[in-house]
N, C-alpha and C positions, 0 to 999 in steps of 0.2 A: 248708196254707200258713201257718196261724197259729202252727205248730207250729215253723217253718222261723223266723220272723222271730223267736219267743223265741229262738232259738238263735244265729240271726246276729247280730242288730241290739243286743241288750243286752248282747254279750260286749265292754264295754266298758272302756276303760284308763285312768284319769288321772293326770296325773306331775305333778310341779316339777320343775325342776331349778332349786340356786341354784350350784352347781359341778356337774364334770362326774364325780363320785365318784358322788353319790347319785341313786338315781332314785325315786321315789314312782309309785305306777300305782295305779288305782283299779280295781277286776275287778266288774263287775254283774252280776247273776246273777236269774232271773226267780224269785220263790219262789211258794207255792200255800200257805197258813195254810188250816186249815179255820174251818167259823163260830167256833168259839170261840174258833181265835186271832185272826179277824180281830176278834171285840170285845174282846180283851184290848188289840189293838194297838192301835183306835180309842180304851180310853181309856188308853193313852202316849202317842197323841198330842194327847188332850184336853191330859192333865197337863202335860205339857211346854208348850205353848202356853200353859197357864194361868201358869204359872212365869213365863215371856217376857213375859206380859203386867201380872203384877205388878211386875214387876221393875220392868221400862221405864215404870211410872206410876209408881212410886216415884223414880226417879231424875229424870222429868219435873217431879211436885210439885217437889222440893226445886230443881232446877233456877229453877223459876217464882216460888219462893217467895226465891229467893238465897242458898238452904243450900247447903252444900262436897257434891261428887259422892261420891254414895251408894258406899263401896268393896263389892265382890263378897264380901269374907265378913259384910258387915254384912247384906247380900240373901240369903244362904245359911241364915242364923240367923234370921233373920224368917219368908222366903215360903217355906222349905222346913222346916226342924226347928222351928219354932214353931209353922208355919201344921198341919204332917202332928196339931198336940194340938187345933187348933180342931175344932166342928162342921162350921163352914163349907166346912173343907179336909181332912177325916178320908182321903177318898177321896184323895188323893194319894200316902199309906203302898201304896195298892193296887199300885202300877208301881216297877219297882226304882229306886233312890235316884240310880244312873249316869246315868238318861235325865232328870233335875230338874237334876242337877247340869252336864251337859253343855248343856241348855238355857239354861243362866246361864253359862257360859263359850260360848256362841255368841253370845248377847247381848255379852258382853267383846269379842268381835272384831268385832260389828257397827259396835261405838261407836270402839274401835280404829282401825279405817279410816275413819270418819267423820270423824275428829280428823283422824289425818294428810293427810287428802284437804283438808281447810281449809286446813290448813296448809302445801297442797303437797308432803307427802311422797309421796305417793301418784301412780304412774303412771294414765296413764288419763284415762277420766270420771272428772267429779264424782259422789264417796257421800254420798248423803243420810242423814239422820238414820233409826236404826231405826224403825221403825213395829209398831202391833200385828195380832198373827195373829187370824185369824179360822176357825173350823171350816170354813167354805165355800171357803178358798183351794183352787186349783186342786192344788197337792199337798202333802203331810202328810210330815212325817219326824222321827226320831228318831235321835239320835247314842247311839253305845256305844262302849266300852273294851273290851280284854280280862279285865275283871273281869264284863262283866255278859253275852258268850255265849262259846261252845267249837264247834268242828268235831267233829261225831259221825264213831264208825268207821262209820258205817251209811248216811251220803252228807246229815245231816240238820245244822241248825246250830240248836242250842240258846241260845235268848235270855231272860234273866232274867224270870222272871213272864210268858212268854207260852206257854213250850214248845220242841217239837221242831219248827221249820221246813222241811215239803218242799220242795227244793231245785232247779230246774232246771240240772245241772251240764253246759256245753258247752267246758270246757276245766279244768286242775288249775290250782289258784295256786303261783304260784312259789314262795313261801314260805308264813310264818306269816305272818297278818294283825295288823295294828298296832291298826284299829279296824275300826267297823263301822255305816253306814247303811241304816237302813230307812225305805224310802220307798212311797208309794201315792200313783198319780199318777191326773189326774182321769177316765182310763176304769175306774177301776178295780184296775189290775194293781199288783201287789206287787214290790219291788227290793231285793234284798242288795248293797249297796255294800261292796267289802273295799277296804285299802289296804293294797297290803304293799311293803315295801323293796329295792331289785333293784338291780342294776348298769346303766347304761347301753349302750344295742347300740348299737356305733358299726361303718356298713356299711364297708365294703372302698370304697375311692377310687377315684371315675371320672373320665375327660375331659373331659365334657360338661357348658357347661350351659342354662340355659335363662331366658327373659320369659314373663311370659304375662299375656295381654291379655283380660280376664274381660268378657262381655259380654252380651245378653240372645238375640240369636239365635242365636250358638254361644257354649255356658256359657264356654269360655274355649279361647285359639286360644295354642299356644306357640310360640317363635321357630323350632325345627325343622319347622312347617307342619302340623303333630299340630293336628287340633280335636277338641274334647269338646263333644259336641252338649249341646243344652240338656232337659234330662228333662222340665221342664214337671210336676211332680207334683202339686202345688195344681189347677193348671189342668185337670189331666189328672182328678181326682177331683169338679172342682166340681158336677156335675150329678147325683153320686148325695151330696153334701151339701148341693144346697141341695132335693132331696127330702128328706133326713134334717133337715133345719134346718124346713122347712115343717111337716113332721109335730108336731115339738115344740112350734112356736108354737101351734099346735093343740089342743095337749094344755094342762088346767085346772091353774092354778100351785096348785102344795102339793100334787098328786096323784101316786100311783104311777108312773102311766104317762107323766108329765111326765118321772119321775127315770129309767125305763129307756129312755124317748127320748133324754132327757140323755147317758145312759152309750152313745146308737149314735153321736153325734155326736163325742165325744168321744174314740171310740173309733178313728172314722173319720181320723180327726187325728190320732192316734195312727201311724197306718200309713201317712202322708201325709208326717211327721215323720221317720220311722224309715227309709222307704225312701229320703230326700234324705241323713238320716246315712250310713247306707249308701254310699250316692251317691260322697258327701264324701269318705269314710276310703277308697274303693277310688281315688277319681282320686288323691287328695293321696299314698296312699302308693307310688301307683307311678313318679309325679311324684318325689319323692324318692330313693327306689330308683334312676331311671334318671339323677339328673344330681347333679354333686358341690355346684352353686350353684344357688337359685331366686331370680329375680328376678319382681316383682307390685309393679304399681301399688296405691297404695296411696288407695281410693277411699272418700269421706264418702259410705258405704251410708247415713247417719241423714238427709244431708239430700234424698238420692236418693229415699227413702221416705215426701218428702211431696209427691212430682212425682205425673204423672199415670200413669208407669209403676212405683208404690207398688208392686200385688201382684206384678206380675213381677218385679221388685226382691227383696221380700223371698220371692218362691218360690224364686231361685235360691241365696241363702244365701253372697252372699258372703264376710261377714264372716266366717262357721265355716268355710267350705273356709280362705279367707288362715289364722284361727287355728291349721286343722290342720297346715295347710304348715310354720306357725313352731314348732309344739314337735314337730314330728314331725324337722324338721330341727336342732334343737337334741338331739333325743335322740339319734340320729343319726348323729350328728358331720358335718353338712350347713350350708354358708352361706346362712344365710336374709337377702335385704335387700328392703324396702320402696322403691319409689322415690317420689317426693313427687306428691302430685296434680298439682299444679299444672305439671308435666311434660307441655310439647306433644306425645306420643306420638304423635295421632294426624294432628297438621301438619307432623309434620317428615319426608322423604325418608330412609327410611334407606339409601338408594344412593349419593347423594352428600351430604346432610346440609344443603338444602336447606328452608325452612320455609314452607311451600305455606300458610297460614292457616287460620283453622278452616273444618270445615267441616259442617253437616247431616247428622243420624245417618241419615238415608234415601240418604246415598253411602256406597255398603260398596266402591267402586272412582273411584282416580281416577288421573291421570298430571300425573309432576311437572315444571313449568311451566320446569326447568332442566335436568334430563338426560332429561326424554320417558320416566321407566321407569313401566308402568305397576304399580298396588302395590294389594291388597287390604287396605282399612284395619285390619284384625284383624292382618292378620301381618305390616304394617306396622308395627303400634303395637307389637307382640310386639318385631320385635327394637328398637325405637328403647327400647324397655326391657330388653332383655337390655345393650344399650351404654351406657347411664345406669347400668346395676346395676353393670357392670364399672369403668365410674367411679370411683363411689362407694366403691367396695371397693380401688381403686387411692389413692385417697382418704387412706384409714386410719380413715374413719367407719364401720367394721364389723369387729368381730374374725373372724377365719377362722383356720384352721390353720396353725401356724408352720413351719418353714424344714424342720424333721424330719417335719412332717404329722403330730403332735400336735397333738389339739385343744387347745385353751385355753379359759378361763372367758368364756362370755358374757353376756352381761345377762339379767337374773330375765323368767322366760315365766311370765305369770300359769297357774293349774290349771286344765287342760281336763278336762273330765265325758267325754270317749270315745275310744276306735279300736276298732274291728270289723277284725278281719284275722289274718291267720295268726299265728303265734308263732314265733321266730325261726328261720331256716333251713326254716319251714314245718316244724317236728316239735312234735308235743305234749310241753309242758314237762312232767319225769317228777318233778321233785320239787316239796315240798310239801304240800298239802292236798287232800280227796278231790275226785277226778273223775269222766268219766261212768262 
């Protein structure tokens, strides 16, 4: 089984789109380093963090002190080709000069978006100020270029100063990759992050579309009367981790067997994680696939999460399924709309249009006090949102397909970390870079 979830769960895709020419995907790939590469890798991600961290106190001093913002080759020439001649920092010459250097162009864009997030440019939350890395963060990673690995003929990928990386290959990359992350995440396991350049798959146009009303006793119920039960997977694993949690508290901190207690707990989360990913990419893309419009309420999951139904909240993951629906359907060539919270979905009659008032999440059935129908509040609330969605889009507050059914450009979809799922048409993409 373990063997099954490398292969499904981290064949994962991340895109932008800022028009509908270019598509960015991200391809995960499990890797296996033996011990030597795993200590070359531990110390590139020392160095790097160490970089991060001087950097960001240098530009803090001078901040504090009301010196002009430290520029990125003044930090280049200091913490990296001056610090590689000290004693102090010899060991940084150790790890190729792409993983220091990409570390302080990460840094660039932390501070990048901090700025414009003050300043409003920035959709979204609020971005906080960078902060410093710590060896103990839950996971480690290193940025690379096409200068610093290659794809071996031999199925391996060669990364500067570490070696030949064993590879778990569960599908070919479309193209050539642009860069490349390596990450190690806290059970342990190892991640090749590729990014490579593609075309966007825009499906064949359907009739249909759909609301759908996300909720905690069925995950989400749509306006054609379709429910997706709710998996429960937190819930469903809680009792062989709070054995594993018990065990740890038990074990002597700063000892061994504290740290491979650590790594079952951790582990255990891991697969807790991956099977709700899962989850996600198989509803959201068949949701997609089957209808040309999605319409979803658009809910304050943050402040949902400090009710008393917190863990069920955040077991169900609403926020990443809604995420996957939007760039899944911008990839796509699919109308994604949001409809606003504060939309009586679930007072309002969608028979006659009737507004029955609120009511108690312990009524999942009621009948409306003006045409007698009676209405199951899930698929109730489904289509009072598939009709607010058609609104809205009647509207002209949402770009969709013009009069020829060309898409057109729609608003920037921040970059998603995943899809788990077939490859176009369901065939193994033939070109590219090696596969299994």
């Amino acid at each position: 089984m373990q063997f099954k979830w490398n292969v499904i769960f981290r064949c994962e895709r991340w895109y932008s789109i800022n028009t509908v020419i270019g598509v960015q995907l991200r391809y995960n790939y499990r890797a296996y380093p033996d011990a030597s590469q795993r200590r070359a890798l531990a110390s590139a991600f020392g160095c790097a963090r160490v970089v991060w961290n001087d950097c960001l106190r240098d530009r803090k001093e001078a901040h504090a002190a009301g010196l002009p913002y430290v520029k990125s080759a003044e930090l280049s020439r200091l913490r990296i080709t001056k610090a590689k001649r000290t004693k102090e920092r010899a060991w940084l010459a150790d790890v190729s000069a792409v993983v220091l250097q990409q570390s302080l162009r990460d840094l660039d864009a932390a501070y990048r978006n901090f700025f414009e997030s003050v300043k409003g440019k920035r959709q979204g939350s609020k971005v906080g100020p960078p902060r410093y890395k710590s060896k103990r963060d839950t996971r480690q990673s290193i940025r690379l270029n096409t200068n610093a690995f290659s794809l071996q003929e031999n199925g391996t990928v060669y990364v500067a100063k570490v070696g030949d990386l064993k590879v778990k290959w569960s599908r070919r990359l479309p193209a050539a990759p642009t860069s490349l992350t390596v990450t190690k995440d806290s059970s342990g396991r190892y991640f090749l992050s590729f990014v490579v350049d593609t075309e966007p798959s825009i499906l064949p146009e359907v009739e249909t579309e759909c609301g759908i009303d996300l909720g905690l006793s069925a995950f989400a119920v749509l306006s054609d009367g379709t429910k997706i039960d709710s998996r429960r997977f937190l819930r469903r694993a809680e009792k062989k981790l709070r054995r594993l949690q018990r065990e740890l508290s038990r074990k002597i901190k700063g000892s061994k067997n504290r740290a491979k207690a650590r790594i079952k707990v951790a582990r255990q989360h891991a697969k807790v994680t991956d099977r709700r990913r899962d989850f996600h990419h198989k509803a959201s893309t068949q949701i997609i696939r089957d209808n040309q419009a999605v319409y979803v309420e658009d809910l304050l999951v943050s402040g949902l999460g400090r009710t008393r139904l917190a863990k069920s909240v955040h077991d169900a993951g609403w926020s990443s399924f809604v995420g996957m629906l939007e760039y899944k359907a911008v990839r796509h060539g699919r109308t994604f709309v949001k409809v606003d919270r504060a939309f009586p979905s679930s007072q309002v009659c969608s028979a006659c249009g009737f507004r029955d008032g609120p009511k108690p999440l312990n009524v999942r059935e009621w009948t409306c006090s003006e045409c007698h129908t009676v209405h199951d509040r899930d698929h109730n609330a489904s289509n009072n949102v598939l009709v607010e969605g058609r609104r809205i889009v009647a509207a002209g507050r949402v770009e969709t397909s013009n009069a020829c059914g060309a898409p057109v450009r729609r608003a920037h979809v921040p970059a998603q970390r995943g899809e788990a799922g077939s490859t176009r048409k369901g065939r193994t993409t033939q070109a590219g870079f090696p596969g299994p």
